[in-house]
N, C-alpha and C positions, 0 to 999 in steps of 0.2 A: 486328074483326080488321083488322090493317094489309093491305090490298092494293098488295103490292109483287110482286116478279118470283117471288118463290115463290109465295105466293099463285094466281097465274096459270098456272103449270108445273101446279101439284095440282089445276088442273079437269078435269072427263073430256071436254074437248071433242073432237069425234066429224074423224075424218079423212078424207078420202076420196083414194084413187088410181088413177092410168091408168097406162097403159103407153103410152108412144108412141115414135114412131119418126121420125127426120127423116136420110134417105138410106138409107143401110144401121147407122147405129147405131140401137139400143133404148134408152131409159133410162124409169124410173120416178120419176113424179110425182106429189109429195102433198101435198094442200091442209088447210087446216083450216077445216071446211064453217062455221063462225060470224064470220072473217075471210077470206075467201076470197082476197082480197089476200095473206096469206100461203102460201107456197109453198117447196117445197125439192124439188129433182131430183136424179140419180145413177144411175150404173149399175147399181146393185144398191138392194136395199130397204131395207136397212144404211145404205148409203151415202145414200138419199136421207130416211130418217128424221133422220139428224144433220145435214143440210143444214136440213130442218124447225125442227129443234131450233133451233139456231143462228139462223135467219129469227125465230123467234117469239121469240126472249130479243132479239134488235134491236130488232124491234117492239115489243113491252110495252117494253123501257126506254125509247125514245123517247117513246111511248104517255102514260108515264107523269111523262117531265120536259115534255110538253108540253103535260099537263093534262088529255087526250083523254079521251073516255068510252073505254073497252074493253068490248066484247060481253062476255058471260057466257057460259058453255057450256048452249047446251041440251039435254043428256042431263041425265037426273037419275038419279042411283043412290042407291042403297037397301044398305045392309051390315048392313042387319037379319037376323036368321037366320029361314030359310025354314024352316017345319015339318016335320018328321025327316020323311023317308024310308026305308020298312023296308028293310035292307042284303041282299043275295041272300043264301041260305043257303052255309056253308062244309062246305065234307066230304061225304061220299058214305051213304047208308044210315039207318036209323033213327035213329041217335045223333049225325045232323051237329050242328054249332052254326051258332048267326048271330053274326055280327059287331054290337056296335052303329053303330045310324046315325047319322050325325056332320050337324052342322048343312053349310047350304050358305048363301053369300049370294046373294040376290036382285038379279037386273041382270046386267048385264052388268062384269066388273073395269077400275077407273078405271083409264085408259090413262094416263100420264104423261108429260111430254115431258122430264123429265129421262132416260128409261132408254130405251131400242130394244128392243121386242116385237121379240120372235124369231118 
């Protein structure tokens, strides 16, 4: 697999943010715990997710015309389906129905850095 700027966007690397405050502004700040070096801030979570965004496609492209190793993400996810779970019963009385159970994936959903988690 070519490891280029997409390649890098579709790993689930894991985020982490604060909240800080310098005077009487607040803004939010979030790293990407495998590069910690990157960073994107904003006043809103919105706003500092695309700063992120933004920070990590500079990064990897440089990253990448400069030969650099680039971390991996350490999460690992699994979109294997997890064994059915029985669905709650529908309807009221002797003659309710169930629904069928529908698979689920396993893990936690690959976060991406192309879209903004709402």
């Amino acid at each position: 697999m070519n490891r280029d700027l997409e390649y890098y966007r579709l790993q689930p690397y894991a985020r982490t943010f604060e909240i800080r405050t310098e005077g009487s502004e607040r803004y939010v700040l979030y790293r990407i715990k495998e590069i910690p070096t990157i960073a994107g801030d904003g006043a809103t979570k919105d706003e500092a997710l695309r700063n992120l965004r933004d920070a990590f496609d500079d990064y990897i492209a440089w990253a990448l015309d400069e030969g650099l190793e680039i971390p991996n993400a350490g999460r690992l996810v699994s979109l294997e389906p997890a064994p059915a779970v029985p669905a709650p019963k529908v309807g009221v009385g002797a003659g309710s129905m169930t629904t069928p159970a529908t698979p689920r994936t396993v893990g936690p959903a690959t976060r991406r850095l192309t879209g903004i988690a709402a």
